[in-house]
Backbone as a printed PyTorch tensor [residue, N CA C, xyz], in Angstrom:
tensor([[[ 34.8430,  35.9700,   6.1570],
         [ 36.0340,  35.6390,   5.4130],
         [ 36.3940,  36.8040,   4.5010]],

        [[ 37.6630,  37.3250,   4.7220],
         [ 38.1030,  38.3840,   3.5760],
         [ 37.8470,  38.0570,   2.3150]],

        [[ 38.3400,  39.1290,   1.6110],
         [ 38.5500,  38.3280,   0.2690],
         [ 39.7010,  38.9920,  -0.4220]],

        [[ 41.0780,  38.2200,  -0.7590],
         [ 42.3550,  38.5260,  -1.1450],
         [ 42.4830,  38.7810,  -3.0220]],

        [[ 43.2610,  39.8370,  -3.2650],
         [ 43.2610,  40.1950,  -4.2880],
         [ 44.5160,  39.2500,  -4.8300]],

        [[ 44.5310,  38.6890,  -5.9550],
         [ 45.9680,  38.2680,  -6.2730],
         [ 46.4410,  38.9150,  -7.3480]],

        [[ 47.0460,  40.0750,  -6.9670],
         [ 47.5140,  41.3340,  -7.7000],
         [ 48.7540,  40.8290,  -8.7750]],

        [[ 49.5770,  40.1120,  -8.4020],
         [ 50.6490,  39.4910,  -9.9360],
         [ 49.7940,  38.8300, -10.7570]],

        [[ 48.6910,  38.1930, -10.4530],
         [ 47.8430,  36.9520, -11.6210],
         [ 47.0390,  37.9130, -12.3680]],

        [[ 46.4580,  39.1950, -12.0030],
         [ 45.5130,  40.4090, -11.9940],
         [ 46.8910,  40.9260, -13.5530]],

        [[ 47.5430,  41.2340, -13.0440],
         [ 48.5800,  42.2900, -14.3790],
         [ 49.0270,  40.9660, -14.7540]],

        [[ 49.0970,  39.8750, -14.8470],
         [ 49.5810,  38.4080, -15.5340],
         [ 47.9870,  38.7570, -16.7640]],

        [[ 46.9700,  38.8130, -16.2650],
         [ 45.9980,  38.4710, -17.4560],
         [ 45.7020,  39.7740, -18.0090]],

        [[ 46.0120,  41.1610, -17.5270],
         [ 45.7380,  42.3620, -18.2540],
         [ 46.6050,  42.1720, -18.8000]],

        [[ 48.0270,  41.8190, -18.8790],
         [ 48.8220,  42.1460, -19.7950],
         [ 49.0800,  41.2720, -21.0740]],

        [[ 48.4110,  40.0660, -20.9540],
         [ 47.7590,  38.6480, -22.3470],
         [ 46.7880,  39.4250, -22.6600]],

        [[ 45.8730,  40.1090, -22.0890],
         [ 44.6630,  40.8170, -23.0550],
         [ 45.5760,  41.8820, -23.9430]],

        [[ 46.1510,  42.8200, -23.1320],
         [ 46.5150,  43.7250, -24.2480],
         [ 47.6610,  43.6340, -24.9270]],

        [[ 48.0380,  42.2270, -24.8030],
         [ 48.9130,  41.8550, -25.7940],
         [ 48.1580,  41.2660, -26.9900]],

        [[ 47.1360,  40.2490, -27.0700],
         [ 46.3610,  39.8830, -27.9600],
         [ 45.9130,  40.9460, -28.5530]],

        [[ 45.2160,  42.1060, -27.6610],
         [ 44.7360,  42.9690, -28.4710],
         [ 45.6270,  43.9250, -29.5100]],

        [[ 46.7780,  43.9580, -28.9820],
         [ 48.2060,  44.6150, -29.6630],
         [ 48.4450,  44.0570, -30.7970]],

        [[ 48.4760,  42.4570, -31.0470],
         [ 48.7500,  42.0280, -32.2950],
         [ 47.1720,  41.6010, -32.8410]],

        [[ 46.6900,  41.6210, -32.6550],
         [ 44.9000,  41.6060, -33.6810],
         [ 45.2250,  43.1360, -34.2510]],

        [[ 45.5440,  44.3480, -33.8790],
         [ 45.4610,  45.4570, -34.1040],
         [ 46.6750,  45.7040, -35.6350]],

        [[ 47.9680,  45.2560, -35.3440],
         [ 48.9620,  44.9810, -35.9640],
         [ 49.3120,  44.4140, -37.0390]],

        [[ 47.8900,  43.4060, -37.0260],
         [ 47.4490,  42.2420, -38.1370],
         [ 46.6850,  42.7690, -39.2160]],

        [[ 45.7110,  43.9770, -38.6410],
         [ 44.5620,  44.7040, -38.9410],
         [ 45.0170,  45.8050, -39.6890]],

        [[ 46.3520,  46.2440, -39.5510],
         [ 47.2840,  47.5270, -39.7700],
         [ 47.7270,  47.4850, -40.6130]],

        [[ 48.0540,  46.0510, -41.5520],
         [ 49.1640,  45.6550, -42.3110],
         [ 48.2400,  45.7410, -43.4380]],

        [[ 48.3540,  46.5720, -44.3320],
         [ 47.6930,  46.3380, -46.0890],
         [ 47.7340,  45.2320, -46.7080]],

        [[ 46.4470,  45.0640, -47.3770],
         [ 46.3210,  43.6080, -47.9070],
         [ 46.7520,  43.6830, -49.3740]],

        [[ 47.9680,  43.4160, -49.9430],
         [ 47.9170,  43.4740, -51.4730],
         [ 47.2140,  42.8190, -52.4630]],

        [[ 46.3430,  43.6560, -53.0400],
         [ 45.3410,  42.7730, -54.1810],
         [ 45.6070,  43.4460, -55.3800]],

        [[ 45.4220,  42.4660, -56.4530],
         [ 45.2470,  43.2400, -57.7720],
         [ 46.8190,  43.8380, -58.6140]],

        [[ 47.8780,  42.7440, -58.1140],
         [ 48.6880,  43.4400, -58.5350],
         [ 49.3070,  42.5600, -59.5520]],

        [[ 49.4440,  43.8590, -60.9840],
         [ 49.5190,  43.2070, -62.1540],
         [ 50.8930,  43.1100, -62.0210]],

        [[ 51.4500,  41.9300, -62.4300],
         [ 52.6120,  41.2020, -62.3970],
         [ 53.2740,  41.7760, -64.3040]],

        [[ 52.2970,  41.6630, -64.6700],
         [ 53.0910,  41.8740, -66.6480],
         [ 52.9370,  43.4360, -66.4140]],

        [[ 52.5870,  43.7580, -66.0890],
         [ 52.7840,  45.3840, -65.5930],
         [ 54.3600,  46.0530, -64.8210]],

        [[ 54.7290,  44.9800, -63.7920],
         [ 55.7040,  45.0530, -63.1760],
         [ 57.0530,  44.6260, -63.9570]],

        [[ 56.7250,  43.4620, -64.7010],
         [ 58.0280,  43.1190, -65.5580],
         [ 58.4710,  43.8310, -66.8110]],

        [[ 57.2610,  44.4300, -67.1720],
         [ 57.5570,  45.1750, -68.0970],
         [ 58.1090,  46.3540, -67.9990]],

        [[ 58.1610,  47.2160, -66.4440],
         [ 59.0470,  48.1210, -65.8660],
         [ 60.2100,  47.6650, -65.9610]],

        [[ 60.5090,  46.8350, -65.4060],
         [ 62.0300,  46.0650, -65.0740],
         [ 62.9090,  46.1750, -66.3910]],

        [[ 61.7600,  45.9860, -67.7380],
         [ 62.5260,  45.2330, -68.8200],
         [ 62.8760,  46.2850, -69.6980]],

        [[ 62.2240,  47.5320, -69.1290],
         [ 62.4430,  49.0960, -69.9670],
         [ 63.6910,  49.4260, -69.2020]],

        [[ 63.5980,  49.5180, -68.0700],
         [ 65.0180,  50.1150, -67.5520],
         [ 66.2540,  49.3040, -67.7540]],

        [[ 66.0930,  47.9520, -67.3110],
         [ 67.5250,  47.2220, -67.6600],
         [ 68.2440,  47.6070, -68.8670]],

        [[ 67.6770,  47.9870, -70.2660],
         [ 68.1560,  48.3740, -71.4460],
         [ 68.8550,  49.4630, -71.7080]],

        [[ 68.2070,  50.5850, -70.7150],
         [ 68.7770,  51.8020, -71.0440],
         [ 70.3130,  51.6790, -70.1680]],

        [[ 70.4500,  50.8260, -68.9350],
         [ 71.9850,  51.0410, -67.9890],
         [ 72.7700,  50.0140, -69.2290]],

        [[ 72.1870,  48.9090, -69.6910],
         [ 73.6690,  48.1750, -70.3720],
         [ 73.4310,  49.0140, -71.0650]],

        [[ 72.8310,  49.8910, -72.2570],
         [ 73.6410,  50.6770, -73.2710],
         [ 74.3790,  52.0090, -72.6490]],

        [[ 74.0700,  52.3530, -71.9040],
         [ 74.9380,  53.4360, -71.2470],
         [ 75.8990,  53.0290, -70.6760]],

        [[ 76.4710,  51.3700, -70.0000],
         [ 77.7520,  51.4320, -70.1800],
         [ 78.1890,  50.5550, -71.6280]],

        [[ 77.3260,  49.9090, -72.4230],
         [ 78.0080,  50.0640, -73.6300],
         [ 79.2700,  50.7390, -74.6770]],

        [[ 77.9330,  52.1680, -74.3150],
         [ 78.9320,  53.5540, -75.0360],
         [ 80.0200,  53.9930, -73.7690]],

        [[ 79.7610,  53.3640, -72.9630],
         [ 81.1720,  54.1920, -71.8290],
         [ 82.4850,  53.2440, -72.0450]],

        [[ 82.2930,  51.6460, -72.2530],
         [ 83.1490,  50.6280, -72.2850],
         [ 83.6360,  51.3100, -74.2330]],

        [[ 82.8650,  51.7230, -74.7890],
         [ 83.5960,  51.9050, -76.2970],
         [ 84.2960,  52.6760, -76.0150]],

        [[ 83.7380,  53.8590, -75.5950],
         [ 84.7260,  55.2030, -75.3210],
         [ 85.9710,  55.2540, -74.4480]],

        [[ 86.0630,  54.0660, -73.4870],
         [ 86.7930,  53.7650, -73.0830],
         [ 87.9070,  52.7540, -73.7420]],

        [[ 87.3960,  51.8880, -74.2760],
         [ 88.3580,  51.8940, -76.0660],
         [ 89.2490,  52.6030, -76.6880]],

        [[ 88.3090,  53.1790, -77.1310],
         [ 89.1450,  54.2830, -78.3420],
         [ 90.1700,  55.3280, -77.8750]]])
Protein backbone atom coordinates (compact mmCIF):
# COMPACT_ATOMS: atom_id res chain seq x y z
CA UNK A 1 0.00 0.00 0.00
CA UNK A 2 1.44 3.51 -0.91
CA UNK A 3 1.40 6.04 1.26
CA UNK A 4 -0.27 9.55 0.06
CA UNK A 5 0.93 12.84 1.18
CA UNK A 6 -1.95 15.33 1.85
CA UNK A 7 -0.01 18.32 0.81
CA UNK A 8 -3.02 21.28 1.39
CA UNK A 9 -3.65 19.77 5.20
CA UNK A 10 0.52 19.65 5.42
CA UNK A 11 0.75 23.89 4.68
CA UNK A 12 -3.01 24.06 6.49
CA UNK A 13 -0.99 23.06 9.88
CA UNK A 14 2.54 24.72 9.07
CA UNK A 15 0.89 27.71 8.53
CA UNK A 16 -1.38 27.61 12.37
CA UNK A 17 2.10 26.79 13.77
CA UNK A 18 3.74 29.77 12.44
CA UNK A 19 1.03 31.77 12.95
CA UNK A 20 0.79 30.94 16.74
CA UNK A 21 4.30 31.25 16.81
CA UNK A 22 4.03 34.87 15.07
CA UNK A 23 1.73 36.17 17.70
CA UNK A 24 3.42 34.47 21.04
CA UNK A 25 6.47 36.39 19.51
CA UNK A 26 4.42 39.79 19.08
CA UNK A 27 2.99 39.39 22.59
CA UNK A 28 6.63 38.87 23.83
CA UNK A 29 7.73 42.13 21.78
CA UNK A 30 5.35 44.48 23.31
CA UNK A 31 6.95 46.33 26.61
CA UNK A 32 5.44 45.78 29.78
CA UNK A 33 4.77 49.22 31.52
CA UNK A 34 5.67 49.16 35.22
CA UNK A 35 6.38 51.71 37.69
CA UNK A 36 4.86 54.54 36.23
CA UNK A 37 4.49 57.48 38.48
CA UNK A 38 1.22 59.00 37.71
CA UNK A 39 1.86 62.44 40.26
CA UNK A 40 4.95 62.67 38.28
CA UNK A 41 3.01 62.81 35.01
CA UNK A 42 0.34 65.32 36.20
CA UNK A 43 2.52 67.42 37.49
CA UNK A 44 4.13 67.84 33.87
CA UNK A 45 0.79 68.56 32.43
CA UNK A 46 0.10 71.17 35.20
CA UNK A 47 3.54 73.17 34.55
CA UNK A 48 2.93 73.53 30.95
CA UNK A 49 -0.82 74.29 30.76
CA UNK A 50 0.12 77.67 32.69
CA UNK A 51 2.71 78.93 30.70
CA UNK A 52 0.21 78.68 26.98
CA UNK A 53 -2.93 80.46 28.89
CA UNK A 54 -0.56 83.25 30.02
CA UNK A 55 1.00 83.61 26.73
CA UNK A 56 -2.23 84.06 25.16
CA UNK A 57 -3.28 86.14 28.07
CA UNK A 58 -0.66 88.85 27.19
CA UNK A 59 -1.48 88.32 23.35
CA UNK A 60 -5.51 88.75 23.97
CA UNK A 61 -4.35 92.20 26.13
CA UNK A 62 -2.17 93.36 23.48
CA UNK A 63 -4.62 92.70 21.26
CA UNK A 64 -6.80 95.14 23.28
CA UNK A 65 -4.99 98.00 23.55
Amino acid sequence: MAVTRLKRKDRKNKARANNKQRIIKQLLATPVIKNVDVEALKAQFSVSTPATTTATATTTEAAAE
